[in-house]
C-alpha positions in Angstrom: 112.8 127.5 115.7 113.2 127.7 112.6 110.5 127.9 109.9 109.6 126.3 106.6 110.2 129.4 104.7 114.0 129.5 105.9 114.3 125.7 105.2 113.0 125.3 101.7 114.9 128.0 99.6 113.6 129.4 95.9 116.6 127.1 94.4 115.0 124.0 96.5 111.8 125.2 94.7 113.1 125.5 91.5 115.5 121.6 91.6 113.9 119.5 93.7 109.4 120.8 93.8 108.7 120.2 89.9 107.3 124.1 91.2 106.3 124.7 87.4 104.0 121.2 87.2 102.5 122.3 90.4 101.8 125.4 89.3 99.8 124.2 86.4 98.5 121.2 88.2 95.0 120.1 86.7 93.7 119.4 90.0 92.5 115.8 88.6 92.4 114.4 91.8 94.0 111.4 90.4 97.1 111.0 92.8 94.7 110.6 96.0 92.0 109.0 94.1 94.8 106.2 92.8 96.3 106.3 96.4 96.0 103.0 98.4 97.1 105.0 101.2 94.4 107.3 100.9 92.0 104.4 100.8 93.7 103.0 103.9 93.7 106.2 105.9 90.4 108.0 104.0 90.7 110.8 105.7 93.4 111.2 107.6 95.6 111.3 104.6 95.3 113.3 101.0 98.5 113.7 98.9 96.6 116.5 96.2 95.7 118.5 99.4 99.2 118.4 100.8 101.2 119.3 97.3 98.4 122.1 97.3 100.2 123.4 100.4 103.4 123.3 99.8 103.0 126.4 97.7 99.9 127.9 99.9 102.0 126.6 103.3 105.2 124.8 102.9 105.4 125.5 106.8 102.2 123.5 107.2 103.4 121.0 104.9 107.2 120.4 106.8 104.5 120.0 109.9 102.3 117.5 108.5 102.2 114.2 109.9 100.9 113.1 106.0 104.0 113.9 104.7 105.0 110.5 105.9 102.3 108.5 104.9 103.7 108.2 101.3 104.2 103.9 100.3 106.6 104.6 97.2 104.0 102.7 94.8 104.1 105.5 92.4 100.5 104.8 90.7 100.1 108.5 91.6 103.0 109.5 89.1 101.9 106.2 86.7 98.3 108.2 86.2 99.5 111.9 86.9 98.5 114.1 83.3 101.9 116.1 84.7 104.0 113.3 85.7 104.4 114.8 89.2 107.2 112.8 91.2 104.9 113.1 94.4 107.3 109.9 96.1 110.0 112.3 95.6 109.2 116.1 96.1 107.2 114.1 100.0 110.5 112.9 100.1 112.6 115.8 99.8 110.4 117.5 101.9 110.5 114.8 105.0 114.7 115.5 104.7 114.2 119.1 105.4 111.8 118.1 108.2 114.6 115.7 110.0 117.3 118.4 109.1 115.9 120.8 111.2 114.1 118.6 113.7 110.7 118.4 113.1 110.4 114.9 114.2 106.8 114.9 115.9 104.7 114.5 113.1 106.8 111.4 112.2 105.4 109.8 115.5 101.8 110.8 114.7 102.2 108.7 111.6 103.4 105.9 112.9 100.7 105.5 115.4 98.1 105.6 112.4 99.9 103.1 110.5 100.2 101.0 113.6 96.3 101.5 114.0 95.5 101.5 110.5 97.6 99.5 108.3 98.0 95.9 108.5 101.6 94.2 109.1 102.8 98.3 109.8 106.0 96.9 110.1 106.5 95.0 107.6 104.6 98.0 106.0 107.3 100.6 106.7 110.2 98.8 105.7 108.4 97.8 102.6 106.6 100.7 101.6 107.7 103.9 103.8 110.9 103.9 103.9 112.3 106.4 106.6 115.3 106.0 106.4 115.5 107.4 102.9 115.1 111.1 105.1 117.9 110.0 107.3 115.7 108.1 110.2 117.4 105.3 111.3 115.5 102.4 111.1 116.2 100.4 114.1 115.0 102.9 116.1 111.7 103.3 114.0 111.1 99.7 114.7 111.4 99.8 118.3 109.1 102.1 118.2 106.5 100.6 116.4 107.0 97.3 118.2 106.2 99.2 121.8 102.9 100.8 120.1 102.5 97.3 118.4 102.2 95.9 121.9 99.2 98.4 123.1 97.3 98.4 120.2 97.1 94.7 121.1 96.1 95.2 124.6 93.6 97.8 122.8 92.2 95.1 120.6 91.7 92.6 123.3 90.0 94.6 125.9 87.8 95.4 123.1 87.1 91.6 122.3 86.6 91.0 126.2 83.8 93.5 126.2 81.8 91.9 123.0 80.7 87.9 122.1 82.7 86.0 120.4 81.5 85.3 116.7 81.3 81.8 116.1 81.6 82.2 112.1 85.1 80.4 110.8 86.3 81.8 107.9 89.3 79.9 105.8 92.1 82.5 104.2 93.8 80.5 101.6 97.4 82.3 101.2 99.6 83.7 103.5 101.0 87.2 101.3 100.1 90.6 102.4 96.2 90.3 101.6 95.8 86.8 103.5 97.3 88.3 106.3 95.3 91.4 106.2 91.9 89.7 105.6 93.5 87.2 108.8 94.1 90.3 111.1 91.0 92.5 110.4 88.5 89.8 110.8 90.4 87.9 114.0 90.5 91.7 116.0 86.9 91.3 115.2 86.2 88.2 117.2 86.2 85.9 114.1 88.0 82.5 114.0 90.2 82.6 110.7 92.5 79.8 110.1 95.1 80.3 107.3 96.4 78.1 105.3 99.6 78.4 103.4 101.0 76.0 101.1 105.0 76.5 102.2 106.4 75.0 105.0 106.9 78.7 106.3 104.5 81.9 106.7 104.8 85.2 104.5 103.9 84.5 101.0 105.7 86.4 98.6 106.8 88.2 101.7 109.1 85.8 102.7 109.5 83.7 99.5 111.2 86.9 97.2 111.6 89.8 98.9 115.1 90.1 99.7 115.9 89.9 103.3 118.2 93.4 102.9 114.9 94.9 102.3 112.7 92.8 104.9 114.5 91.3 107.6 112.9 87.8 108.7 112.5 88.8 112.7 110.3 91.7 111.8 108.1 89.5 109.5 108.3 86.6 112.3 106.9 89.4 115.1 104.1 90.2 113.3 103.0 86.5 112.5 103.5 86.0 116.0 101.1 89.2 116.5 98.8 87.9 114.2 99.0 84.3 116.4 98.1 86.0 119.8 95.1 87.5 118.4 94.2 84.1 118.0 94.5 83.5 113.8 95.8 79.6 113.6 98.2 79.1 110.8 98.2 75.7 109.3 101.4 75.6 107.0 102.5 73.2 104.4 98.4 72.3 103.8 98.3 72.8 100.0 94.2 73.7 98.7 93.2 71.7 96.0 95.7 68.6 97.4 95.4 68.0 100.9 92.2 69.9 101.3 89.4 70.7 98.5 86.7 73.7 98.9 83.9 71.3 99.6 86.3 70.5 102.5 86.4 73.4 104.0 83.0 74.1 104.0 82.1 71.0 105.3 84.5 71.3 108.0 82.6 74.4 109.0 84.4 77.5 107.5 81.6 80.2 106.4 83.8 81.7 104.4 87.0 81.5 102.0 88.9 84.2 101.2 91.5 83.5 98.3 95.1 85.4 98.7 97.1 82.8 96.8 99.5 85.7 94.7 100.9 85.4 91.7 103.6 82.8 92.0 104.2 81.4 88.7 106.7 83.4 86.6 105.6 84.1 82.9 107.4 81.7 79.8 109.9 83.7 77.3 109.7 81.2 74.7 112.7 81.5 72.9 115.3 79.4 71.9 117.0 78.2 74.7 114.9 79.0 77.7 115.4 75.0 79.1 119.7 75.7 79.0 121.4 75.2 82.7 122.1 78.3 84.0 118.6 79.8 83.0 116.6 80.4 86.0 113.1 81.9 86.5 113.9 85.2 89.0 111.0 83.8 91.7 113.1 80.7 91.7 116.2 82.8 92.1 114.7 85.0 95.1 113.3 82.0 96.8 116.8 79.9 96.3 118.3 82.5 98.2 116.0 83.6 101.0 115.9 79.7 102.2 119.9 79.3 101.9 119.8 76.9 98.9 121.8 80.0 96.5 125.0 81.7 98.5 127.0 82.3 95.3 126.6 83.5 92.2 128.3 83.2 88.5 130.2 85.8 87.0 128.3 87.3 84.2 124.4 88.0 85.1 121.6 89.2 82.7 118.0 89.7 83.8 115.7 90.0 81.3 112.6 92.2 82.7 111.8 95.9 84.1 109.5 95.3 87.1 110.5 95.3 90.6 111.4 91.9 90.6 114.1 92.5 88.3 115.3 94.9 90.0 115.5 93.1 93.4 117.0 89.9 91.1 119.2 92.2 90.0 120.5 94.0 93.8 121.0 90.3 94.6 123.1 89.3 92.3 125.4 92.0 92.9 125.1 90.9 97.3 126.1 87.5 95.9 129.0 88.3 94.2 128.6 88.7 91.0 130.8 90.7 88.6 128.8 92.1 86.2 125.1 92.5 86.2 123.0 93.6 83.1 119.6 94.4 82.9 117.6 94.0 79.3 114.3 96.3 78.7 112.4 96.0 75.6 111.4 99.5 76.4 112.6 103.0 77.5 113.6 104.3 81.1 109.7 106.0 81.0 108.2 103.0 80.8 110.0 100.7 83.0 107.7 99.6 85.7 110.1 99.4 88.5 110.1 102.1 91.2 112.6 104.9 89.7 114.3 105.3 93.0 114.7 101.7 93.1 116.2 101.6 89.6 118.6 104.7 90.7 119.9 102.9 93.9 121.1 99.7 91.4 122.3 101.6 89.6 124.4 103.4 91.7 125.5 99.9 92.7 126.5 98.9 89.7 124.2 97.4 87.9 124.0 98.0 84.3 120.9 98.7 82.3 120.3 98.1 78.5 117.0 100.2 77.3 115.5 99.2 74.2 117.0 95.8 73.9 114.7 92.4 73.5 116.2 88.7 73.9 116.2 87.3 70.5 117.8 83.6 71.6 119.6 81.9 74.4 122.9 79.9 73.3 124.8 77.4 74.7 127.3 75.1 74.7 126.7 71.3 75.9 123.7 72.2 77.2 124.6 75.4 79.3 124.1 78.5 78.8 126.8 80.9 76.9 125.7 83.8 75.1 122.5 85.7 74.6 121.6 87.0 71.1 120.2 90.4 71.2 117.5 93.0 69.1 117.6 96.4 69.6 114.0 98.1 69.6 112.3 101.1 68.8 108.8 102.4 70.3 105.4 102.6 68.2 101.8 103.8 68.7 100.6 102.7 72.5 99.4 99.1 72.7 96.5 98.0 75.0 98.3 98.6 78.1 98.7 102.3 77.3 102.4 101.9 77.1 104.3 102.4 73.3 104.6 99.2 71.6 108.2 98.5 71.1 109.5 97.0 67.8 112.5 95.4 66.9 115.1 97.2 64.3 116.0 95.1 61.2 119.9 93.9 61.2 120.8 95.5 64.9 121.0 91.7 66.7 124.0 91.4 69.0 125.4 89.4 71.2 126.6 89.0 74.7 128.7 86.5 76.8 126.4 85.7 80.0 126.7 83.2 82.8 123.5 83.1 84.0 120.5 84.5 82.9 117.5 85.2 85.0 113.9 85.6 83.8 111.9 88.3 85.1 109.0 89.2 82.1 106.3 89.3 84.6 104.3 86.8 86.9 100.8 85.3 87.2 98.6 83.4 89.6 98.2 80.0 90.0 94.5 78.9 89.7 94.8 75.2 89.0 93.8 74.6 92.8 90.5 77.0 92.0 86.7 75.1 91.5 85.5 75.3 87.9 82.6 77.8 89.5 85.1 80.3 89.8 85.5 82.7 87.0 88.6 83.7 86.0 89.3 87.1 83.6 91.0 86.7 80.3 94.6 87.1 81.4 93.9 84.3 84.3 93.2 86.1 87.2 90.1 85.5 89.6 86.8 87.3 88.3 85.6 89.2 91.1 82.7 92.0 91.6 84.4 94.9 91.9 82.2 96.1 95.1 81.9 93.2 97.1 85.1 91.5 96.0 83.1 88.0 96.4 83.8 85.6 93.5 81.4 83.9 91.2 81.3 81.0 94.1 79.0 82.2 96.7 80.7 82.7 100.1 84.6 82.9 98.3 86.0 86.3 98.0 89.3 86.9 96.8 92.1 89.7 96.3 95.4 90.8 95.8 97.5 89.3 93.2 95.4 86.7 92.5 93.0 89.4 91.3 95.0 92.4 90.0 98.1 90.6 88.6 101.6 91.6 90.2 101.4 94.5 92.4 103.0 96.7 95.5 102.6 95.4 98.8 100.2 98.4 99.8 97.9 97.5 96.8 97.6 94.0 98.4 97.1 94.9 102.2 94.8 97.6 101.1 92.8 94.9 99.0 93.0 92.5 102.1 91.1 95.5 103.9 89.0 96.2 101.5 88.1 92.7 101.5 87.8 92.0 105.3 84.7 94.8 105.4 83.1 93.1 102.5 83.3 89.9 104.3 82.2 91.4 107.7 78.8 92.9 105.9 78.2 89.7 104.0 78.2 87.4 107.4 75.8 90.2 109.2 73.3 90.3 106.0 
């Protein structure tokens, strides 16, 4: 066999390790402590240990069943005083391990994301991506879906031996958190009911994540898990509409959890915004996972540097399209999209157009032609930490467009929300920060609803986080 000494060379040090930044690495702790894995797993996963050993051990490392517990959220890199690319250099890493057959620890980790995380399925096409070391992912699945299949039997023999709690608690949402909060508290004993809005289950799950990245049978087997463990799902019920909070508490429910996401995309206002052919990119996403969209215009911009441009962007181009622009008002450094993600559009084809803010949208009878352009420069940090960017006198251009798609960002809907719940200034849910409960006693709430936009990890691990909160509350 061959060892990790023989695999990683000096010149795989040098090119692919950042071996200088981990030299001098401040031992902050701020990758695990930002790490939603690491809350997860506690533990049984801690990414500043494991870049520790890859200089101390890299043989230990190449052997480590953590290596694969990396989600891609990159708030480890976001916070990092180095800038460490710790997706990346666990990524690297987990292609040495598969190129010379170290495939064991792979299995170890699936079993404690099976055990552990929430939708692990869903999780690991989402978030862990094997198949970027050269796993193939069908296989992977099967897998999962076998040890799927005795954790259940697991969780039920454990229900048989214990009395069924008679609490009902109401998740209002059917995203990654609802679902989490729904699983953790139903292996439990509890009866949890959620309601969702959409005619269909998955939240922003099923409603904009492209199906390249999610196909809909593995999201459909692990509703249908979620529905032998005994969570009823009552789709199509809108909260605030068909059914207030006063409602549901007289009906019986002990507790509501809020996981409604962040579903409303964020106005431009500029000058032509209402034109045909402008289109909000949660619109777009959700047009095309339910069949409405199956072709696309020529000439595409998105205006935006999140994830959801990016996907907007990727499904443009699967649609058809012949030229695909993205506009950033700031540099490649800032852009809060996953870097690998921005790479593989890239690579695709996609074009993107740093520094450069939409000034106004033009048309002509009432659709849209032509987008006038500003380029920008970057100033001191503003309040998000980020430089402020600032447009350049006399640099406007413009560009012929087709279609333009609007991805500046999203934020929750609360109109369906009592007036005893709080909300923070930029209109998400107030709640305290330990417990997660709201300002209305017995209503917790997290995920996007509470943070803003954020990875899928963040939301399942909030849905957790919640779920124990909840658990402690109803045994106090």
């Amino acid at each position: 066999m061959k060892t990790a000494n023989t695999m990683i060379s000096k010149e795989d040090f040098r090119k692919f390790l950042d071996i200088e930044k981990l030299k001098y690495c401040f031992e902050c702790g701020i990758c695990t402590a930002s790490c939603s894995m690491a809350e997860l797993l506690g533990k049984d996963y801690n990414p500043r240990a494991l870049l520790e050993e890859i200089l101390l051990n890299p043989e230990e490392v190449i052997n480590s069943y953590q290596l694969w517990l990396c989600a891609w959220c990159y708030r480890c890199y976001r916070r990092c005083p180095q800038a460490l690319k710790v997706p990346e250099i666990f990524s690297f890493l987990k292609s040495k391990a598969v190129e010379n057959g170290h495939l064991d620890p792979l299995n170890v980790a699936l079993q404690k994301i099976v055990k552990q995380v929430p939708l692990p399925t869903v999780a690991t096409l989402i978030c862990f991506h094997p198949e970027r070391a050269g796993i193939n992912k069908d296989e992977i699945l099967k897998k999962m879906e076998k040890m799927l299949r005795e954790y259940l039997k697991e969780i039920e023999n454990k229900k048989a031996l214990t009395s069924a709690s008679r609490h009902k608690i109401a998740v209002i949402g059917s995203g990654p958190a609802g679902l989490t909060v729904a699983f953790e508290l139903a292996k439990e004993g509890y009866n949890v009911t959620v309601f969702e809005s959409l005619p269909e289950v998955g939240g922003m799950l099923r409603k904009c994540i492209p199906k390249y990245r999610l196909p809909r049978n593995v999201l459909a087997n692990e509703i249908q898990f979620l529905r032998e463990l005994g969570v009823e799902i009552r789709t199509g019920v809108k909260i605030g509409r068909d059914l207030g909070f006063s409602d549901l508490f007289k009906e019986g429910y002990k507790i509501v959890f809020i996981g409604s996401g962040a579903h409303r995309t964020k106005k431009i206002k500029i000058e032509g915004e209402s034109l045909k052919g402008v289109v909000y990119a949660l619109d777009f996403l959700w047009n095309v996972n339910s069949g409405t969209i199956e072709e696309i215009l020529k000439k595409v911009v998105i205006i935006g540097g999140g994830n959801v441009a990016v996907d907007a962007a990727r499904t443009a181009m699967e649609l058809g399209a012949e030229e695909v622009t993205i506009l950033y008002r700031r540099s490649r450094e800032e852009m809060p999209a996953n870097p690998w993600e921005v790479k593989e559009i890239e690579d695709l084809g996609v074009r993107i157009q740093f520094l450069v803010a939409p000034k106004k949208i033009i048309g002509v009878n009432g659709k849209v032609s032509a987008i006038e352009c500003v380029r920008m420069q970057l100033g001191e940090p503003d309040e998000t930490g980020r430089r402020k960017p600032i447009p350049i006198e006399g640099s406007e251009f413009k560009q012929e467009v087709d279609m333009i798609i609007l991805a500046i960002g999203e934020i929750p809907n609360v109109e369906f929300l009592p007036r005893e719940i709080e909300l923070n200034e930029n209109g998400t849910v107030w709640t305290n920060p330990v417990t997660m409960e709201t300002s209305l006693k017995g209503v917790f709430a997290g995920g996007d609803v509470v943070t803003g936009p954020a990875t899928v990890i963040e939301a399942i691990a909030a849905g957790k986080r919640a779920a124990e909160s909840i658990k402690k509350y109803l045994k106090s």
